[in-house]
C-alpha positions as CSV (number, residue, x, y, z in Angstrom):
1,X,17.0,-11.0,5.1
2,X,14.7,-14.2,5.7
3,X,11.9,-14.5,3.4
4,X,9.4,-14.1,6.2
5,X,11.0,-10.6,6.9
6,X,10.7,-9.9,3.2
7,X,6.9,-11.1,3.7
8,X,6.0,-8.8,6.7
9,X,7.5,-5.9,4.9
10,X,5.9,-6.6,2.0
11,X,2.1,-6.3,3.8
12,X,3.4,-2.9,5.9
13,X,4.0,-1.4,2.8
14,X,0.8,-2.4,1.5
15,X,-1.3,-1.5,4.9
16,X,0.9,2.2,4.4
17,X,-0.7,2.3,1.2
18,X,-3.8,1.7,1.7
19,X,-4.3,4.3,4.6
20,X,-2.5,6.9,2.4
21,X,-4.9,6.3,-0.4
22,X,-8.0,6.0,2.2
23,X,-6.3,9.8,3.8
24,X,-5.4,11.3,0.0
25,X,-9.5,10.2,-0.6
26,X,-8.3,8.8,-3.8
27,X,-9.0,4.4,-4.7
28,X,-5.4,2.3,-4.3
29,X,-5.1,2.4,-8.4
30,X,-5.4,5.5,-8.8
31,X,-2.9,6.1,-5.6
32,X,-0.9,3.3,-7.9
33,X,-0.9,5.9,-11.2
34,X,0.7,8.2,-9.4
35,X,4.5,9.6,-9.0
36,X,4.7,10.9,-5.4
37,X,7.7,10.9,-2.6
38,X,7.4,10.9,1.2
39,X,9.5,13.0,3.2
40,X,9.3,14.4,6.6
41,X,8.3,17.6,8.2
42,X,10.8,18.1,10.6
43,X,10.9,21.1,13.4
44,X,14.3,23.0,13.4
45,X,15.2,21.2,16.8
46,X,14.3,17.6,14.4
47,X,11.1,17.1,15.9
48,X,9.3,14.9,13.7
49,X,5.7,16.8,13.1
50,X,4.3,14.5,10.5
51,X,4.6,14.2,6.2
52,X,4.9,15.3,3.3
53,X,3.7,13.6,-0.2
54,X,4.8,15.8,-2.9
55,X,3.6,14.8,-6.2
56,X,5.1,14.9,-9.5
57,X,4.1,17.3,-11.7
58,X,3.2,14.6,-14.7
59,X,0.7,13.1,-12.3
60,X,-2.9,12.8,-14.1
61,X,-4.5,15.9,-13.1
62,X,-8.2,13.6,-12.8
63,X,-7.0,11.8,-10.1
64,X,-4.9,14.7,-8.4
65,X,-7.9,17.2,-8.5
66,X,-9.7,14.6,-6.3
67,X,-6.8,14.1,-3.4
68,X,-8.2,16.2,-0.1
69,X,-6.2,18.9,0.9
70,X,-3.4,19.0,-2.3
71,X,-1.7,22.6,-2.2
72,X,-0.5,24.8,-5.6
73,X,2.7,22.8,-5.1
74,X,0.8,19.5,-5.5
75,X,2.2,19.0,-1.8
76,X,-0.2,17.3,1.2
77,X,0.6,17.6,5.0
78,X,0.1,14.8,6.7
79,X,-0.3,14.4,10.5
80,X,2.2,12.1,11.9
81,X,-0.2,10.0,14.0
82,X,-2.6,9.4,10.6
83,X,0.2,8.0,8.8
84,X,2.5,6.2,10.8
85,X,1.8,2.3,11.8
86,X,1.9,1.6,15.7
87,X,1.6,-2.0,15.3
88,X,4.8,-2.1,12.9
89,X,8.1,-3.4,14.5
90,X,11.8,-2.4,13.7
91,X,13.6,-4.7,11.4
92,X,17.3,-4.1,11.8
93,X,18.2,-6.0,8.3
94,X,16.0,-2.8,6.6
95,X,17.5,-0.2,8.3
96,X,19.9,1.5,6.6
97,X,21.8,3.1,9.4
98,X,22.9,-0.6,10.1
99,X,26.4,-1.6,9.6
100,X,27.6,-2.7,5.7
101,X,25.3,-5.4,4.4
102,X,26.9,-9.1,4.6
103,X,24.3,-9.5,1.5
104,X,26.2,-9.2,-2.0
105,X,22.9,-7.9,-3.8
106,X,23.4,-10.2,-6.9
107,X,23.9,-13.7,-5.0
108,X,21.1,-12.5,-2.6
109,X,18.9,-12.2,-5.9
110,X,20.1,-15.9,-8.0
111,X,20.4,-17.8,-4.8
112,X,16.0,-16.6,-4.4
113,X,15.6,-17.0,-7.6
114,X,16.9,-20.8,-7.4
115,X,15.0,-21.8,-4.6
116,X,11.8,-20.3,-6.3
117,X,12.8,-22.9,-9.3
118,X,12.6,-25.7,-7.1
119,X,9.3,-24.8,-5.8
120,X,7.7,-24.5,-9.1
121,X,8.9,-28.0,-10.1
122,X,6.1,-28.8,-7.0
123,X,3.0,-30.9,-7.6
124,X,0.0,-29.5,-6.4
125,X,-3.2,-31.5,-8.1
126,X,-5.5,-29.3,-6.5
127,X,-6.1,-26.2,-8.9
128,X,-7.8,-23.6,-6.0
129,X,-4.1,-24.1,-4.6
130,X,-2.3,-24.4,-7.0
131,X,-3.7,-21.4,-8.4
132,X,-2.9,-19.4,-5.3
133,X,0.8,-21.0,-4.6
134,X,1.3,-19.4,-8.2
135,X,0.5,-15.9,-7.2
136,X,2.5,-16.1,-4.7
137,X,5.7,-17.2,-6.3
138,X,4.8,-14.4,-8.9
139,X,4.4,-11.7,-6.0
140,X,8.1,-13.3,-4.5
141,X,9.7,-13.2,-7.5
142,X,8.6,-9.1,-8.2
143,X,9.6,-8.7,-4.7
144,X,13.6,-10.5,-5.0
145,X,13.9,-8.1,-8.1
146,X,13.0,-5.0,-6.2
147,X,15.4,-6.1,-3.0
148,X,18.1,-6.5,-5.6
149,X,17.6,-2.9,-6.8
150,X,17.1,-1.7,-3.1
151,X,20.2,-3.5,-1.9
152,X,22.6,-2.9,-4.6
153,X,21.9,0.8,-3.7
154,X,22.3,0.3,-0.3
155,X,25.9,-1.6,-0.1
156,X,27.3,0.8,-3.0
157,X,26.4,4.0,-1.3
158,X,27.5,2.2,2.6
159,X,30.8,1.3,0.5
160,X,31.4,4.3,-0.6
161,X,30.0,7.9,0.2
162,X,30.9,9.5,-3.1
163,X,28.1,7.9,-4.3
164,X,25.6,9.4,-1.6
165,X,27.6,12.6,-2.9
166,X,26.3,12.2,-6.3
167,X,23.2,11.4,-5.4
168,X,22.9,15.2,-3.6
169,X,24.8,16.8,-6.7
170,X,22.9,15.4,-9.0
171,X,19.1,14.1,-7.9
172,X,16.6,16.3,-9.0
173,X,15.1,16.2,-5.8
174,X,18.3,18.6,-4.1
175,X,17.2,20.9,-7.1
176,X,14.0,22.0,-5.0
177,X,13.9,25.4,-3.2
178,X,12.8,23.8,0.1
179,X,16.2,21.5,-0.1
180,X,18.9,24.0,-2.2
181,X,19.8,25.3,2.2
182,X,20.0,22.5,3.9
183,X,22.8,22.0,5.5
184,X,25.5,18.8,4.2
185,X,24.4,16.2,7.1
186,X,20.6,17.5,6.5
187,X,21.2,16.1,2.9
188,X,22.8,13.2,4.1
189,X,20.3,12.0,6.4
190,X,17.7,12.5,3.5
191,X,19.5,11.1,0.9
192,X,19.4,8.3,3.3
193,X,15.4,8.2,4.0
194,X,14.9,8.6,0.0
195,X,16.9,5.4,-0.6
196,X,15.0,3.2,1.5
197,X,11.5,4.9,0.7
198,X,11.2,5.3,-3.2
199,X,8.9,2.8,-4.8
200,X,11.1,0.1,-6.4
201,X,8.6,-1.0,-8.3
202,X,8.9,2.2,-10.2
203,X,11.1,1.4,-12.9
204,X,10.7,4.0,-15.4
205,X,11.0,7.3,-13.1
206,X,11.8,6.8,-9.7
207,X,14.8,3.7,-10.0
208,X,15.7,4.9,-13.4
209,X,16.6,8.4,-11.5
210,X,18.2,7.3,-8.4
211,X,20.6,4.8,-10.1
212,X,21.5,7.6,-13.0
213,X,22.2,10.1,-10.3
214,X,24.1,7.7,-8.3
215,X,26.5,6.1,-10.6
216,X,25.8,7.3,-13.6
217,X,24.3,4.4,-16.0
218,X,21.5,3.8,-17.7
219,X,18.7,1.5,-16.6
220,X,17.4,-0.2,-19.3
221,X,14.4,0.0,-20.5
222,X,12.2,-3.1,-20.8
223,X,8.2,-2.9,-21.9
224,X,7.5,-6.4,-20.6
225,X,9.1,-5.7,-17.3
226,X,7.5,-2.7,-16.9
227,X,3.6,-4.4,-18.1
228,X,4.9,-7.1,-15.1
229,X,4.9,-3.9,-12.5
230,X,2.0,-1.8,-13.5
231,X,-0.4,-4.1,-14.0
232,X,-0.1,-8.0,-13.1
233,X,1.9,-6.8,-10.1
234,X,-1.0,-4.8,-8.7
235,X,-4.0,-6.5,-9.7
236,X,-2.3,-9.8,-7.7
237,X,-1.2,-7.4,-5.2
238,X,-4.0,-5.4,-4.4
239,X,-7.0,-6.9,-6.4
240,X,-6.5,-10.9,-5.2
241,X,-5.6,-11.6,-9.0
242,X,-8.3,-9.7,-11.0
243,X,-8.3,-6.4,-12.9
244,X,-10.0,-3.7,-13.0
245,X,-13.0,-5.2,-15.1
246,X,-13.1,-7.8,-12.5
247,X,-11.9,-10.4,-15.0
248,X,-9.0,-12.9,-13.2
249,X,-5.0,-12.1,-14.4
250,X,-3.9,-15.8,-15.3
251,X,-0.5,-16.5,-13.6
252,X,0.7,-20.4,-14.2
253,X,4.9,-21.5,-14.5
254,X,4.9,-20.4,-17.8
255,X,4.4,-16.5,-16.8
256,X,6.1,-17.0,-13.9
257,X,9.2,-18.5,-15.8
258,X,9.0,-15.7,-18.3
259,X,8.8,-13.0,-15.5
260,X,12.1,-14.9,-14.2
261,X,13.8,-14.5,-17.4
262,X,13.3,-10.6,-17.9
263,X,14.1,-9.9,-14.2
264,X,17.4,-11.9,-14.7
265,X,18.2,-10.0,-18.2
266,X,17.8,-6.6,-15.9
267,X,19.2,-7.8,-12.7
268,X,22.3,-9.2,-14.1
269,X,22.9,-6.2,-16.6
270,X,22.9,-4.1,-13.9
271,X,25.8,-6.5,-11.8
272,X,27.4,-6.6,-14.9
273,X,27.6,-2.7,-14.8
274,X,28.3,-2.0,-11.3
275,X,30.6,-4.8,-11.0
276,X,28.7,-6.4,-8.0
277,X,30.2,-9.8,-8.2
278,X,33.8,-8.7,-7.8
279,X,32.5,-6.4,-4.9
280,X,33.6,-7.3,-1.3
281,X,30.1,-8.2,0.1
């Protein structure tokens, strides 16, 4: 996966965002405080009517009291023309459907990181730029860690299907009444959507769960990483750089270096774990 393709990807899951929050009648932080899945509201023939965003039940009852149309199941229906993006275009490398990966997750993520090292030792003199080529190595940097955790996920379970197995048997999503009937392939095919549509920036609840349910280990847990994601993340992603006081998040090398540092901690504990770098691809 190029980094442009990484780029555009980046900015349709943003735009998705944004018209969910603008549809939900809730801001984009408070849309960002909350733990919610997508799935699709199929007919029984597999028509595709629209979505579903089902929210979790720990969600701050302030901001879900003010989302339009939320049922007793903290469930909204969505109609497929609101949410979907007509301008988007298919990118084969983030389909999962696709044949196996010739990415090895781990290689993918210290070859990135490598060239992101080189481009820091860069001299900018002019601060407005170099302020702004900072963010943006930040931003890559968040968003190599996350195809890491998305990847690894998707070779392991393409390698081998016990693993999507596990994931039904054991995801607390397969738990819900509306999913305990469906039929083995129906399970398949979602296990297959919830892979490449959780939030992998969610750390704590929705990576931490998939990856337990999969193959059975423990993410660990890291404070710093997760103060990277909730706030610098989004104020640089959604905000231009500044919180919500309007005051500006300072990202220079040294943050940058020390974001780099924690992500490879996690990234190669989790290798170490799965025994990616003996893996076949």
């Amino acid at each position: 996966m190029s980094a442009v393709d990484e780029y555009i990807i980046e900015r349709q899951n943003e735009q998705q965002e944004l018209k969910l929050a603008s549809l939900l009648g809730i801001t984009i932080d408070e849309l960002s405080n909350l733990n919610y899945d997508i799935y699709d509201d199929e007919g029984h023939d597999g028509t595709l009517y629209g979505y579903i965003v089902k929210f979790n039940s720990n969600s701050s009852k302030d901001i879900l009291c003010k989302i339009k149309g939320l049922d007793s199941n903290n469930q909204v229906w969505i109609d497929l023309w609101d949410l979907d993006n007509s301008d988007s275009e298919d990118y084969d490398e983030y389909k999962y459907e696709l044949g196996s990966s010739t990415y090895n997750s781990h290689i993918y993520y210290k070859d990135s990181i490598s060239k992101v090292m080189i481009l820091l030792s860069a001299q900018i003199d002019n601060s407005s730029l170099l302020e702004i080529f900072h963010r943006q190595i930040y931003i890559s940097v968040i968003s190599y860690f996350e195809t890491f955790l998305w990847l690894t996920v998707v070779n392991l379970t393409k390698e081998n299907p016990l693993f999507i197995e596990k994931i039904i048997n054991n995801h607390p999503l397969f738990k819900q009444e509306a999913y305990l009937n469906k039929s083995k392939q129906e399970k398949i095919e979602i296990t297959k959507t919830l892979i490449n549509s959780i939030p992998y920036s969610d750390l704590e609840h929705k990576v931490r769960v998939l990856y337990k349910s999969a193959f059975d280990i423990e993410i660990p847990k890291d404070d710093k990483l997760v103060e990277h994601f909730k706030n610098t993340r989004n104020h640089l992603i959604h905000r231009s750089g500044y919180n919500k006081q309007g005051d500006k998040i300072k990202v220079d090398a040294i943050v940058i270096k020390n974001l780099i540092e924690i992500c490879n901690k996690y990234v190669n504990g989790i290798a170490e774990k799965l025994h990616i770098d003996s893996l076949p691809f």
